[in-house]
Structures are given as structure tokens and as C-alpha cells.
PDB file of N, CA, C and O in Angstrom:
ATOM      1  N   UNK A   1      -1.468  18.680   1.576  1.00  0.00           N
ATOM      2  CA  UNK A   1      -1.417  17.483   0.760  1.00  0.00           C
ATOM      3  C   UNK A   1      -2.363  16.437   1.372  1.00  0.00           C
ATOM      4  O   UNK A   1      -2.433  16.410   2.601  1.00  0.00           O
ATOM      5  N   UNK A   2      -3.122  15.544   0.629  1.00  0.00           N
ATOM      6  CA  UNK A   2      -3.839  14.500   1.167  1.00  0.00           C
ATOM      7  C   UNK A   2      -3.629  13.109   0.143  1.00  0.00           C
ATOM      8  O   UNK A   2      -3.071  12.941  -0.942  1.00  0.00           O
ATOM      9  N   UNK A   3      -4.305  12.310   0.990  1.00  0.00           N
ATOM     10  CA  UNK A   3      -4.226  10.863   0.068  1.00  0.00           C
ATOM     11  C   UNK A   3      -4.270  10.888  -0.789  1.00  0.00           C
ATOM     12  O   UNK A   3      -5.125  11.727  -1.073  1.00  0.00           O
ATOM     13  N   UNK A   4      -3.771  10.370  -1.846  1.00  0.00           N
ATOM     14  CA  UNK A   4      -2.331   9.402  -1.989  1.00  0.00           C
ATOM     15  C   UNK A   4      -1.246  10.110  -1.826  1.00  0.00           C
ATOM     16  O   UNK A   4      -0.311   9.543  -1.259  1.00  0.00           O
ATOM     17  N   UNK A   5      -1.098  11.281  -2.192  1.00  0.00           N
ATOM     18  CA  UNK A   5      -0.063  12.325  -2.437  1.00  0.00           C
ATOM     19  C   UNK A   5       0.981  12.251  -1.102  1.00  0.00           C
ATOM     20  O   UNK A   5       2.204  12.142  -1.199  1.00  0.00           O
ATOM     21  N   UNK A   6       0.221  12.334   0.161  1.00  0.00           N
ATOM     22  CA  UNK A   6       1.005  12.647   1.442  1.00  0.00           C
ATOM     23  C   UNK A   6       2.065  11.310   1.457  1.00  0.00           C
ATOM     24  O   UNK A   6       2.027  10.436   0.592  1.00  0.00           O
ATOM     25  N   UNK A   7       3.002  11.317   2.584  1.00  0.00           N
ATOM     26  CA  UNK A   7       4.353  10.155   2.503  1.00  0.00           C
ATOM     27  C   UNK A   7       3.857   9.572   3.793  1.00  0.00           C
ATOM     28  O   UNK A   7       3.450  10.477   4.522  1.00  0.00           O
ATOM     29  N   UNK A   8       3.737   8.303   4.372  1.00  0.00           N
ATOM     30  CA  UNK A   8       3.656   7.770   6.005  1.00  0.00           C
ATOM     31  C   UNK A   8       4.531   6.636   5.676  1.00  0.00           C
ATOM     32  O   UNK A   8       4.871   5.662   5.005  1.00  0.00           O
ATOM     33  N   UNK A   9       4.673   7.679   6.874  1.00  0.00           N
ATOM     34  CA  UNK A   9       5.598   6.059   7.536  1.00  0.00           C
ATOM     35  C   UNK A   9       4.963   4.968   8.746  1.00  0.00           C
ATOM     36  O   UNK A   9       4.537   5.296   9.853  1.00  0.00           O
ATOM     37  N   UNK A  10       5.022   3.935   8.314  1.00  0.00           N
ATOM     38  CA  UNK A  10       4.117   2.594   9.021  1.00  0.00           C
ATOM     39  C   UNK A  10       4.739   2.197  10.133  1.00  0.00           C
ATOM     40  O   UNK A  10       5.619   1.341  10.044  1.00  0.00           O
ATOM     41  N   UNK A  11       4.328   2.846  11.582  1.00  0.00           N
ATOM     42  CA  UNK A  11       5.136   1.565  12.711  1.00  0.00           C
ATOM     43  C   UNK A  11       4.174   1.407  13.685  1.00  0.00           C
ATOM     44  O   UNK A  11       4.401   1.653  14.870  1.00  0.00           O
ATOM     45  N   UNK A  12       2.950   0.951  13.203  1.00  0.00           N
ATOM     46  CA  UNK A  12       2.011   0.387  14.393  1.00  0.00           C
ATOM     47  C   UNK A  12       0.925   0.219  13.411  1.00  0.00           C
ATOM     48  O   UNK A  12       0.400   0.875  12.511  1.00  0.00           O
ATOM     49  N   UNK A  13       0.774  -1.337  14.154  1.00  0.00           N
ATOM     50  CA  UNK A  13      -0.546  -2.090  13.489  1.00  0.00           C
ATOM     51  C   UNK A  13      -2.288  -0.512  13.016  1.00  0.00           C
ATOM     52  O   UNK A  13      -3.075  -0.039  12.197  1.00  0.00           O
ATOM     53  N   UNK A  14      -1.934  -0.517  13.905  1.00  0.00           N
ATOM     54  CA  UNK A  14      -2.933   0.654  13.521  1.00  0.00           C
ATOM     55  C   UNK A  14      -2.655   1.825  12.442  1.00  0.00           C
ATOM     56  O   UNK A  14      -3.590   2.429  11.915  1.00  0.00           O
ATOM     57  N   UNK A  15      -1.364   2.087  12.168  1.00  0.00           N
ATOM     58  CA  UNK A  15      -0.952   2.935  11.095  1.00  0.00           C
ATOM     59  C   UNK A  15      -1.463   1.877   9.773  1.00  0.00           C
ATOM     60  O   UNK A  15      -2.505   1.999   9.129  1.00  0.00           O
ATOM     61  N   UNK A  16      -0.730   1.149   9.649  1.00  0.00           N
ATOM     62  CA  UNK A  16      -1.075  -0.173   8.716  1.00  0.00           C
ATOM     63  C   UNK A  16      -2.838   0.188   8.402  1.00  0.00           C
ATOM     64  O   UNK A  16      -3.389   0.711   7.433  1.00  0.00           O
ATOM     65  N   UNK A  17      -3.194  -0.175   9.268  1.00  0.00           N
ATOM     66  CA  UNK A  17      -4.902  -0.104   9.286  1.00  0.00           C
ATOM     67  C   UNK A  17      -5.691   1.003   8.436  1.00  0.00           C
ATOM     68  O   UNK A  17      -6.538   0.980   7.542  1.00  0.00           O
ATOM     69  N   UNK A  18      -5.025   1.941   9.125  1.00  0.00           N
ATOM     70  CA  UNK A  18      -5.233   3.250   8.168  1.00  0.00           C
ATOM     71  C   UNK A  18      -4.761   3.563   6.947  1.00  0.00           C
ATOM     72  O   UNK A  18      -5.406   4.308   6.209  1.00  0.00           O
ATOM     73  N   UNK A  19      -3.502   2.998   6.560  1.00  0.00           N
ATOM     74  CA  UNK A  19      -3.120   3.325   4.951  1.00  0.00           C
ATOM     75  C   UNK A  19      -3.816   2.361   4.323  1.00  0.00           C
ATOM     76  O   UNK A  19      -4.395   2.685   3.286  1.00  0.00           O
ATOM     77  N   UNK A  20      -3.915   0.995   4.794  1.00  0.00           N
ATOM     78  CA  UNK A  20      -4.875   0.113   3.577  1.00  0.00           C
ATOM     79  C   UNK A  20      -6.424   0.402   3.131  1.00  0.00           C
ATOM     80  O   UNK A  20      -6.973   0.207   2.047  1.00  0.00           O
ATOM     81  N   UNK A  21      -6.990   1.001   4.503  1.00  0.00           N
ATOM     82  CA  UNK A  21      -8.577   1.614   4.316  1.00  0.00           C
ATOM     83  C   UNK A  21      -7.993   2.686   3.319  1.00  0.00           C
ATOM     84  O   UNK A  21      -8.238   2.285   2.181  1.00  0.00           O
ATOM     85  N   UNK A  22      -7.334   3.862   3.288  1.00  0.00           N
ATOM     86  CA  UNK A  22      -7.195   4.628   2.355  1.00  0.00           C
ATOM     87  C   UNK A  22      -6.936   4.349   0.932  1.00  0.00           C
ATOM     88  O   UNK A  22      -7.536   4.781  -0.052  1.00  0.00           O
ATOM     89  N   UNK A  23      -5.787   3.431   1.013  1.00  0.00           N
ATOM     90  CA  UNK A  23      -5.328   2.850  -0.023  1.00  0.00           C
ATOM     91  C   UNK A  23      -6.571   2.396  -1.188  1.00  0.00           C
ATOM     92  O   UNK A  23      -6.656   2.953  -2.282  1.00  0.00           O
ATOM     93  N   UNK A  24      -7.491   1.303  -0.742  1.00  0.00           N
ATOM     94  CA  UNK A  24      -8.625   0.587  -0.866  1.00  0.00           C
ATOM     95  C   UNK A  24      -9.740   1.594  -1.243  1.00  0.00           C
ATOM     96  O   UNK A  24     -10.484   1.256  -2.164  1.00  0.00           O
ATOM     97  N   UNK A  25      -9.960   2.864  -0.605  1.00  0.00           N
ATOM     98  CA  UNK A  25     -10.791   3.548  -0.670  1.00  0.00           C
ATOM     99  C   UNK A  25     -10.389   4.268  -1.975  1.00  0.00           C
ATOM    100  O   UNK A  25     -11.231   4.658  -2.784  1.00  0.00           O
ATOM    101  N   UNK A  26      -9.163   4.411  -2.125  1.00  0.00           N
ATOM    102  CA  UNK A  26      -8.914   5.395  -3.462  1.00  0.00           C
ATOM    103  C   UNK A  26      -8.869   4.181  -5.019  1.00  0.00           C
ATOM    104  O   UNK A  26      -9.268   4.293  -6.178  1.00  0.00           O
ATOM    105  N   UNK A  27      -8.468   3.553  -4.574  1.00  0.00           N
ATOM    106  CA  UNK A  27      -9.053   2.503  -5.578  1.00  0.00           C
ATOM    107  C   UNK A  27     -10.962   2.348  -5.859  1.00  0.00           C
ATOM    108  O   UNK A  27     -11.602   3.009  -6.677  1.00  0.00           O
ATOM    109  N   UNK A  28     -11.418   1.486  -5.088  1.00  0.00           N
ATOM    110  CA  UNK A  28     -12.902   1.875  -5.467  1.00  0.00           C
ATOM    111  C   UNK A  28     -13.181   3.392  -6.360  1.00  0.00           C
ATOM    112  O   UNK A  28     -14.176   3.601  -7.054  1.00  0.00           O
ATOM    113  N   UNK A  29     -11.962   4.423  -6.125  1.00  0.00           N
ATOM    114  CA  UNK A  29     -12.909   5.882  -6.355  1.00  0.00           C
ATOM    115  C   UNK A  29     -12.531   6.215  -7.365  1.00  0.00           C
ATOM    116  O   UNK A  29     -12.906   7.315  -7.771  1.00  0.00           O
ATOM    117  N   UNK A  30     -11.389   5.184  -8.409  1.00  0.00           N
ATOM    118  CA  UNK A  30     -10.873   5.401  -9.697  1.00  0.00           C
ATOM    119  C   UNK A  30      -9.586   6.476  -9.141  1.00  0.00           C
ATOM    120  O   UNK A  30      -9.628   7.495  -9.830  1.00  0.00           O
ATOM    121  N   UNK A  31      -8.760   6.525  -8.375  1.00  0.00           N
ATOM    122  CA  UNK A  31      -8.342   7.367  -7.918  1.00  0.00           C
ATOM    123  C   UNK A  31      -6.583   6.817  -8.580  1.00  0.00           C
ATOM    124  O   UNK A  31      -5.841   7.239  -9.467  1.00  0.00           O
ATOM    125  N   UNK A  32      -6.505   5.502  -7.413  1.00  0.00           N
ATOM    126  CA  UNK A  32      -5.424   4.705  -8.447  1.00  0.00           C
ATOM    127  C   UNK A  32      -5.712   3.342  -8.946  1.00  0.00           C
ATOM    128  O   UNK A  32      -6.797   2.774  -9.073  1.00  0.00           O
ATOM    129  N   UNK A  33      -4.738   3.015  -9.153  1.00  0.00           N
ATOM    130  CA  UNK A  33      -5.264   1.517 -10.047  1.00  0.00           C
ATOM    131  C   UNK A  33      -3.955   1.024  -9.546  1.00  0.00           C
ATOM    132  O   UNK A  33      -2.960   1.727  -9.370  1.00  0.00           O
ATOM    133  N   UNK A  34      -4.079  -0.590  -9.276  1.00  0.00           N
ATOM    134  CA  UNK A  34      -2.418  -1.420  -8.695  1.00  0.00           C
ATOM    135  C   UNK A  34      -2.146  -1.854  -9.792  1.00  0.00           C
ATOM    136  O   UNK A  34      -2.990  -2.325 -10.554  1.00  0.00           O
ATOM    137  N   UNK A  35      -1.078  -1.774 -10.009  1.00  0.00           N
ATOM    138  CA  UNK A  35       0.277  -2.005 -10.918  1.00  0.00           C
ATOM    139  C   UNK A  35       0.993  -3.318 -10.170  1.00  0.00           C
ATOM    140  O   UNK A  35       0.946  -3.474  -8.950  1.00  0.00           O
ATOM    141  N   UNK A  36       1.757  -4.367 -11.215  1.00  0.00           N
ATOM    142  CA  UNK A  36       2.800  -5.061 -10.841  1.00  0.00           C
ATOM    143  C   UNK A  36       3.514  -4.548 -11.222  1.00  0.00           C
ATOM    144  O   UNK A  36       2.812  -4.171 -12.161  1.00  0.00           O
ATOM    145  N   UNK A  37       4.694  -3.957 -11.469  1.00  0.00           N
ATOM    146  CA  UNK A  37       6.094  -4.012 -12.148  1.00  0.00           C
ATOM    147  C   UNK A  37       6.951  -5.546 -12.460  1.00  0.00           C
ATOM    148  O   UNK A  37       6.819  -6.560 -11.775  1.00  0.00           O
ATOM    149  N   UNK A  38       7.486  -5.458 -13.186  1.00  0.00           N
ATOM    150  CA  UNK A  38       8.255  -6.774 -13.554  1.00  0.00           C
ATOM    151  C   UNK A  38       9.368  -6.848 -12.629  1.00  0.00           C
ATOM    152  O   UNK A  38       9.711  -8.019 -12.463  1.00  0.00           O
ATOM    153  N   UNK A  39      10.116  -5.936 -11.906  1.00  0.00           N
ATOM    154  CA  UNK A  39      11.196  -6.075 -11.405  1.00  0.00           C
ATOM    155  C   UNK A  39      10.663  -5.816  -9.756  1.00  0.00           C
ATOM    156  O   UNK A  39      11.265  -5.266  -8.833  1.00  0.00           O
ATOM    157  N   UNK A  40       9.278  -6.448  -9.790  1.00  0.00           N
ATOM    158  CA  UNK A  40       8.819  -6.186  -7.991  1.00  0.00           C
ATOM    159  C   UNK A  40       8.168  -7.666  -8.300  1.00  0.00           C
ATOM    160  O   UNK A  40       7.031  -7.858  -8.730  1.00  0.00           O
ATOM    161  N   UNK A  41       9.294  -8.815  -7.935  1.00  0.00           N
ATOM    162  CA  UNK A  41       8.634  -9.932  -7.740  1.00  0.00           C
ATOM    163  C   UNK A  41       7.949 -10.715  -6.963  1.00  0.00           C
ATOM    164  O   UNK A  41       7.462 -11.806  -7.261  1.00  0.00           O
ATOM    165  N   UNK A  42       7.879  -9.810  -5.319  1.00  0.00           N
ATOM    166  CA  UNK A  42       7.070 -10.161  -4.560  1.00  0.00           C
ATOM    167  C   UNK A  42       6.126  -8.947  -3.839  1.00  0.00           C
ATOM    168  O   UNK A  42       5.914  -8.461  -2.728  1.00  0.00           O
ATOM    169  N   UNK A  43       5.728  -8.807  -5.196  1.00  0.00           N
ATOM    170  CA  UNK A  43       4.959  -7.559  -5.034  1.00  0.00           C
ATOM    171  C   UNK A  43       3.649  -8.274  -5.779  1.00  0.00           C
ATOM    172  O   UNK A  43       3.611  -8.996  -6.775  1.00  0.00           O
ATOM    173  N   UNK A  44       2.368  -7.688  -4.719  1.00  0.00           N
ATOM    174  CA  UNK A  44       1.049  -8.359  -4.546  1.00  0.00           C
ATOM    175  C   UNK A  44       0.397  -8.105  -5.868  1.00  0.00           C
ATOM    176  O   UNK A  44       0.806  -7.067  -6.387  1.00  0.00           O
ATOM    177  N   UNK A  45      -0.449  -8.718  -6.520  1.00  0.00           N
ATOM    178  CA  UNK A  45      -1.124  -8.688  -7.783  1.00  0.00           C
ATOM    179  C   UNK A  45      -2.500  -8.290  -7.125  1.00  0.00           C
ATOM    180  O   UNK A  45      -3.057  -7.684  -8.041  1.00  0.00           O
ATOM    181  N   UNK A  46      -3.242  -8.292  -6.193  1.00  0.00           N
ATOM    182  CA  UNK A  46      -4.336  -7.763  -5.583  1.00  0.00           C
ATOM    183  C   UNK A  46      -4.344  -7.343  -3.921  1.00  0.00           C
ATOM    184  O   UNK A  46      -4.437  -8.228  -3.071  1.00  0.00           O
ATOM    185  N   UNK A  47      -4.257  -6.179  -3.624  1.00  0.00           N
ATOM    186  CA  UNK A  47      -4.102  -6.055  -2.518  1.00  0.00           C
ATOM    187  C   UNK A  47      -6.041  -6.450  -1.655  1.00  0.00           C
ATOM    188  O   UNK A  47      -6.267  -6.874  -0.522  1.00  0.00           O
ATOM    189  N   UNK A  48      -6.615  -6.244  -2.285  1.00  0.00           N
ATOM    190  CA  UNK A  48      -7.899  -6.418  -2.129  1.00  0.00           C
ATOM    191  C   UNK A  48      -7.951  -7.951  -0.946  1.00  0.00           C
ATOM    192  O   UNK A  48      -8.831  -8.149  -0.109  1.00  0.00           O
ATOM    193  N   UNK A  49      -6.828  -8.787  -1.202  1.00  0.00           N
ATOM    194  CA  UNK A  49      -6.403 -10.257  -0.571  1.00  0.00           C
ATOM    195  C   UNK A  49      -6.108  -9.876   0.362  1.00  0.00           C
ATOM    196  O   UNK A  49      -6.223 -10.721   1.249  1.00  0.00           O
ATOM    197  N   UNK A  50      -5.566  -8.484   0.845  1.00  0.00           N
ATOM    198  CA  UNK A  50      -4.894  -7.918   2.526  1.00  0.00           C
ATOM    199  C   UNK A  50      -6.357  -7.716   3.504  1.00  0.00           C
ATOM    200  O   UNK A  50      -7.083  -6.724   3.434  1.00  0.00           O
ATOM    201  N   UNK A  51      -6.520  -8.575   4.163  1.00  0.00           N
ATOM    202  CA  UNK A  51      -7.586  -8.067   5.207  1.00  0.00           C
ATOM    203  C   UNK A  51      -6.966  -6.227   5.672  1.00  0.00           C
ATOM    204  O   UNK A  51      -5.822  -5.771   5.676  1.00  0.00           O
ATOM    205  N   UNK A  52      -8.142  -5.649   5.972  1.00  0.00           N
ATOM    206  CA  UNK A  52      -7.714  -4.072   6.762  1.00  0.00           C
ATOM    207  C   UNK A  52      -7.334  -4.131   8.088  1.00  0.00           C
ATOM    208  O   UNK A  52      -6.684  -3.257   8.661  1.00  0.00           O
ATOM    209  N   UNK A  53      -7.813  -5.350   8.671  1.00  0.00           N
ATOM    210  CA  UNK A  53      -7.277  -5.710  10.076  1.00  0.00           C
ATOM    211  C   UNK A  53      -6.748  -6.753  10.516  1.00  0.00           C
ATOM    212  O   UNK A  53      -6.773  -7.033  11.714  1.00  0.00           O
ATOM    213  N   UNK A  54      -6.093  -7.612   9.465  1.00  0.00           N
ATOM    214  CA  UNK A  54      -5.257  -8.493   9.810  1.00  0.00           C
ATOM    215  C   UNK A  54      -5.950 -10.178   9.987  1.00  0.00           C
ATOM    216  O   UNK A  54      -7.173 -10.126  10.116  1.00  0.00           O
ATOM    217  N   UNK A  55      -5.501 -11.303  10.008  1.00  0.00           N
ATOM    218  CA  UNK A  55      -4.325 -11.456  10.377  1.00  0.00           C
ATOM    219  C   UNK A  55      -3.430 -10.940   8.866  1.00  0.00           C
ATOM    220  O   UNK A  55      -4.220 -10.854   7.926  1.00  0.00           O
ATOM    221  N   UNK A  56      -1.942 -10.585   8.468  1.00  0.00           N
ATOM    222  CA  UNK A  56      -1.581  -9.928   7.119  1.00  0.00           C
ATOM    223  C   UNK A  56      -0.161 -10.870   7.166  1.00  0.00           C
ATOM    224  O   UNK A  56       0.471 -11.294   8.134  1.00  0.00           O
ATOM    225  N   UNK A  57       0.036 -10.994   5.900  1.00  0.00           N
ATOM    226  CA  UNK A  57       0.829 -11.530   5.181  1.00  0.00           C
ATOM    227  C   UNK A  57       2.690 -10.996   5.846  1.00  0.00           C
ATOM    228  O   UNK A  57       2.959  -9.801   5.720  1.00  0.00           O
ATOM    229  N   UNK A  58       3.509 -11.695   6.325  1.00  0.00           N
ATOM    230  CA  UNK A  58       4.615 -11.431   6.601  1.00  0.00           C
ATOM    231  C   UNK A  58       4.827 -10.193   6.069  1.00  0.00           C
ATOM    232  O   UNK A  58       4.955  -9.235   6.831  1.00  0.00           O
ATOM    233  N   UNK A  59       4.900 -10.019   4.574  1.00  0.00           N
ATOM    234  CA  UNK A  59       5.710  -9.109   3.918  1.00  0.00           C
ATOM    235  C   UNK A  59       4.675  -8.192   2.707  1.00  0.00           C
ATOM    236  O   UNK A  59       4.597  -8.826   1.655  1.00  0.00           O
ATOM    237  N   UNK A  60       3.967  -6.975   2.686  1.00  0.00           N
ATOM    238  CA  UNK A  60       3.384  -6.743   1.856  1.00  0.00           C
ATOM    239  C   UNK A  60       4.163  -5.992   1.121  1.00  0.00           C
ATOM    240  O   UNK A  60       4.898  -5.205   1.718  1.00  0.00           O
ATOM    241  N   UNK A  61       4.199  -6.041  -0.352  1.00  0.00           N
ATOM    242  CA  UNK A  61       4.635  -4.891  -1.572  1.00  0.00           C
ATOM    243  C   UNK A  61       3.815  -4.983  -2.422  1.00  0.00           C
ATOM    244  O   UNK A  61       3.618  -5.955  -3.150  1.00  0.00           O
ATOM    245  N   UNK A  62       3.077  -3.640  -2.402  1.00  0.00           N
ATOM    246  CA  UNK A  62       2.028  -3.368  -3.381  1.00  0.00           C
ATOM    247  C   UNK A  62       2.613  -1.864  -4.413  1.00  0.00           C
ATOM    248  O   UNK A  62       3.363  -0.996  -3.966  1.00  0.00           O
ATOM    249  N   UNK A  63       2.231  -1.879  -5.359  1.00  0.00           N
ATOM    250  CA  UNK A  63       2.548  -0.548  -6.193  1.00  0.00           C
ATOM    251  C   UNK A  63       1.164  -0.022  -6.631  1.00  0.00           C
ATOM    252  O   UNK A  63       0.155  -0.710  -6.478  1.00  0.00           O
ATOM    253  N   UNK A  64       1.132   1.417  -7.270  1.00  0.00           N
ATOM    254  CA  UNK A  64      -0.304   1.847  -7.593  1.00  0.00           C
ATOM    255  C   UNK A  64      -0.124   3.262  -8.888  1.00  0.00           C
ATOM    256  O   UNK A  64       0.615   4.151  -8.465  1.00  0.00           O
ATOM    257  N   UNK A  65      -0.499   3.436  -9.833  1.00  0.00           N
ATOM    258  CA  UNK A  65      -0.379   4.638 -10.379  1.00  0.00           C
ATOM    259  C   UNK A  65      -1.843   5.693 -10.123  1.00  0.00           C
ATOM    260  O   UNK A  65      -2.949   5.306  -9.744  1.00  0.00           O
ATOM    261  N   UNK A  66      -1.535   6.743 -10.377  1.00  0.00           N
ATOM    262  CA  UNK A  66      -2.554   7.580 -10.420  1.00  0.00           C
ATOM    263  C   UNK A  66      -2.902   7.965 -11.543  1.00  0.00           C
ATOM    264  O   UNK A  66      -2.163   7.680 -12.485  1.00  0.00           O
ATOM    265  N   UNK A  67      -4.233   8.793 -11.806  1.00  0.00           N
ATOM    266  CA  UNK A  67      -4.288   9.525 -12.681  1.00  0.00           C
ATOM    267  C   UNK A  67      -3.581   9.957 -13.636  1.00  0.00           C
ATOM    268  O   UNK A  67      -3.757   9.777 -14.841  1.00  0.00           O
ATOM    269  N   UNK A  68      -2.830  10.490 -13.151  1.00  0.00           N
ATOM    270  CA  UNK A  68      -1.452  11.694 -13.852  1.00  0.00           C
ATOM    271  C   UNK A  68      -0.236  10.909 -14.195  1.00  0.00           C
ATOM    272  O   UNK A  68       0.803  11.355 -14.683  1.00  0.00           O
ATOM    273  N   UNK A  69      -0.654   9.017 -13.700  1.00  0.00           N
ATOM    274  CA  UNK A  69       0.610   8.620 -14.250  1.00  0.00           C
ATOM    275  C   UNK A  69       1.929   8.676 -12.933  1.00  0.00           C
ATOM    276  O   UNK A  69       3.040   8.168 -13.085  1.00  0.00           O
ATOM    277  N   UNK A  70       1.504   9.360 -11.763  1.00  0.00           N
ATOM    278  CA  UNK A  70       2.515   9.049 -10.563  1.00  0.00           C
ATOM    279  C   UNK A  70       2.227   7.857  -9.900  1.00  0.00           C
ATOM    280  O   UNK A  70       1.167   7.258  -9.718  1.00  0.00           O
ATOM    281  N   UNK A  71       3.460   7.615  -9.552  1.00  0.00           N
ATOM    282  CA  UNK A  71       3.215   5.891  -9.042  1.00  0.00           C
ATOM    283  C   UNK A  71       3.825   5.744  -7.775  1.00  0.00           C
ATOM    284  O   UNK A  71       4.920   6.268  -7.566  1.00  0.00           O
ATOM    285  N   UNK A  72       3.153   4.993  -6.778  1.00  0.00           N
ATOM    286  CA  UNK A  72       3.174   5.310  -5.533  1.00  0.00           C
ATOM    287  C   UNK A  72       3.609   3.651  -5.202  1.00  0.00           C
ATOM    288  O   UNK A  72       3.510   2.825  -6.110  1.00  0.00           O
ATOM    289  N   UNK A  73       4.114   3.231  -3.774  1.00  0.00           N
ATOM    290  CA  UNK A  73       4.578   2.468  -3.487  1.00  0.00           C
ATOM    291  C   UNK A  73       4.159   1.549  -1.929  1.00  0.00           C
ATOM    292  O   UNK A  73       4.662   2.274  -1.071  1.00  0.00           O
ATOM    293  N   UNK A  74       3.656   0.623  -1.362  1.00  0.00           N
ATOM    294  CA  UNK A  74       2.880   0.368  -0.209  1.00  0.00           C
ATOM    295  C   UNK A  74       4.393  -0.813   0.288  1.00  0.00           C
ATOM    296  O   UNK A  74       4.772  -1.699  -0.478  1.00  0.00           O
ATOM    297  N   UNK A  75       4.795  -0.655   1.131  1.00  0.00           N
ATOM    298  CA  UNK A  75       5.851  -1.674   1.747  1.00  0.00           C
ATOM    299  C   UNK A  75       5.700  -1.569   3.079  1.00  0.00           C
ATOM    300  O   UNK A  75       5.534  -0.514   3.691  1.00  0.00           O
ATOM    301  N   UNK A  76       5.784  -3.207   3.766  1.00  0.00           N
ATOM    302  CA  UNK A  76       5.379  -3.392   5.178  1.00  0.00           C
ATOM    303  C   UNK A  76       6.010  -4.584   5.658  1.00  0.00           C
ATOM    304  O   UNK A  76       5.714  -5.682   5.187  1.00  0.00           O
ATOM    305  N   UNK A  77       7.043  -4.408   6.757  1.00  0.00           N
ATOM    306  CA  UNK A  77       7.591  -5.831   7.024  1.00  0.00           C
ATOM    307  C   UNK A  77       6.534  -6.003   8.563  1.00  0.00           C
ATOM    308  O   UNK A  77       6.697  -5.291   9.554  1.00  0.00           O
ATOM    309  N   UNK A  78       5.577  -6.992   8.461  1.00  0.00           N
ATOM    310  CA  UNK A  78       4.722  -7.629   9.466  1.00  0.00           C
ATOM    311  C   UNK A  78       5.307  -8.145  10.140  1.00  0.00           C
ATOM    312  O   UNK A  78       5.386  -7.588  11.236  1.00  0.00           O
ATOM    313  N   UNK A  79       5.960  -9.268  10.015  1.00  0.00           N
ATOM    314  CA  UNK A  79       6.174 -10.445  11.044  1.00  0.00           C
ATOM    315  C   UNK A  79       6.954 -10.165  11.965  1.00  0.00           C
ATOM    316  O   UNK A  79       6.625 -10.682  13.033  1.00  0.00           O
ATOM    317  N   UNK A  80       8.505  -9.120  12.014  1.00  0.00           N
ATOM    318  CA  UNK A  80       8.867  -8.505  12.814  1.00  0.00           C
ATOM    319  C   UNK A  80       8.889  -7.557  13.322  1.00  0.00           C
ATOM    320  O   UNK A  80       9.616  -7.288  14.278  1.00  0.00           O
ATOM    321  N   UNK A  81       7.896  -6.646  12.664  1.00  0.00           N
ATOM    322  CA  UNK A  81       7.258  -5.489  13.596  1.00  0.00           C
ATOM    323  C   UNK A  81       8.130  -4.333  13.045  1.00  0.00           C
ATOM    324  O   UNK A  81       8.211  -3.214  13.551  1.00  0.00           O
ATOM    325  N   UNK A  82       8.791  -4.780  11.900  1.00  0.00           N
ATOM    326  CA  UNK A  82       9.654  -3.287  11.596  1.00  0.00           C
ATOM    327  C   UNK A  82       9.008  -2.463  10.768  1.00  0.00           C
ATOM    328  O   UNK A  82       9.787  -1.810  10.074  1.00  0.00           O
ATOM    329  N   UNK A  83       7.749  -2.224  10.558  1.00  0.00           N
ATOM    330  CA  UNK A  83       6.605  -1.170   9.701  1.00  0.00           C
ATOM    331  C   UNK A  83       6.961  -0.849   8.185  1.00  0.00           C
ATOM    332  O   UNK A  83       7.300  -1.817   7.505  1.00  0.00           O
ATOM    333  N   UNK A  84       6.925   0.327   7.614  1.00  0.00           N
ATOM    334  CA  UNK A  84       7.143   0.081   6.297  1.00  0.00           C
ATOM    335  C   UNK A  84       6.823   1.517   5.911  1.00  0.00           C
ATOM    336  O   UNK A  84       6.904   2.438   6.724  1.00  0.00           O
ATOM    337  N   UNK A  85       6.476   1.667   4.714  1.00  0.00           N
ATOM    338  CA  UNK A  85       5.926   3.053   4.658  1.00  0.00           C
ATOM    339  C   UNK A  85       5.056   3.148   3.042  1.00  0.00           C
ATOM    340  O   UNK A  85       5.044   2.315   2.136  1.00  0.00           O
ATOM    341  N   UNK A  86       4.485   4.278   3.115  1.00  0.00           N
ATOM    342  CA  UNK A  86       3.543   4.458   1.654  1.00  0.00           C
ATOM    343  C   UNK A  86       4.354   5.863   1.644  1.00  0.00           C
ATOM    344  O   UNK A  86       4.720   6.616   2.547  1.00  0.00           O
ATOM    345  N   UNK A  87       4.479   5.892   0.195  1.00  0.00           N
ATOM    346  CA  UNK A  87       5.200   7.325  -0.410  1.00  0.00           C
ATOM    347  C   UNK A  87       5.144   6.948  -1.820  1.00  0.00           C
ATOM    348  O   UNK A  87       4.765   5.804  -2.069  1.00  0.00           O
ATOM    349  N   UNK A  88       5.437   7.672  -2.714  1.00  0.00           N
ATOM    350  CA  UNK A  88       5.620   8.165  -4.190  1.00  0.00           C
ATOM    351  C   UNK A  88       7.095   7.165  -4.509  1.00  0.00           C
ATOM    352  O   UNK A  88       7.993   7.016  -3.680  1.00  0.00           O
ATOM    353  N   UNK A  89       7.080   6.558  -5.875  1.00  0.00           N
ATOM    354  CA  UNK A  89       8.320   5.810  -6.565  1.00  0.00           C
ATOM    355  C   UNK A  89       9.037   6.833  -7.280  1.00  0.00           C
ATOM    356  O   UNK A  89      10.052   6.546  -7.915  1.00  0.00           O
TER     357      UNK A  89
END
């Protein structure tokens, strides 16, 4: 399995680093496209606003669909260091 498809789990600034370059990269490639949902109210309208190396926003929630219509999920608690993870909704 590879990007987007694979599941990580986020617990070091440097994991972070690596799912947003991916993240970012599959966007540019038409790969997914970010989604708001209505019931994700503090969920980001452009992640493109997340630097790849920080300084980053307390709390990121980003969503994304693919191609095929699967929709994937980006969550990250920053400020206290408790990580987050990218996986499938």
C-alpha cells in the first residue's frame, strides 16, 4: 500500500513533516482534493496555510477525498505533543 491509502500514526515533529509533504504532494498531482465537511468545524479550509516545517497551528483537522470518492482524514494535536494520525474516514 502507498500514499494516501497507507494509515500513520503522527508522534514526532518529523512524522508530521512527512505526512504534510505527502499530503501536499498528492494534491498538486490531482490525486486528492480537501474537503470541509459541515460537521468538522474546526477543520482547515486550506491546508496549503500549514507550513511543512512549522511553526503549526495548535490543532490541525484537515479532510481529503480521492479519486474513487474515499475520504481520508489528517488530525494533529501540536501544542501538547500528543501527535495525531492520517488514515481513511
Amino acid at each position: 500500500m502507498s500514499f494516501p491509502e497507507v494509515e500513520a500514526r503522527i508522534s514526532s515533529p518529523g512524522e508530521l513533516v512527512a505526512v504534510l509533504r505527502e499530503v501536499k504532494q498528492c494534491i498538486a498531482q490531482g490525486i486528492l482534493r480537501q474537503v470541509k465537511p459541515a460537521n468538522a468545524p474546526f477543520a482547515l479550509d486550506d491546508l496549503a496555510t500549514v507550513p511543512d516545517e512549522g511553526p503549526w497551528p495548535d490543532y490541525v483537522e484537515a479532510y481529503f477525498v480521492d479519486r474513487r470518492g474515499q475520504q481520508y482524514r489528517l488530525i494533529v494535536e501540536t501544542y501538547h505533543g500528543a501527535g495525531g494520525s492520517w488514515g481513511r474516514v
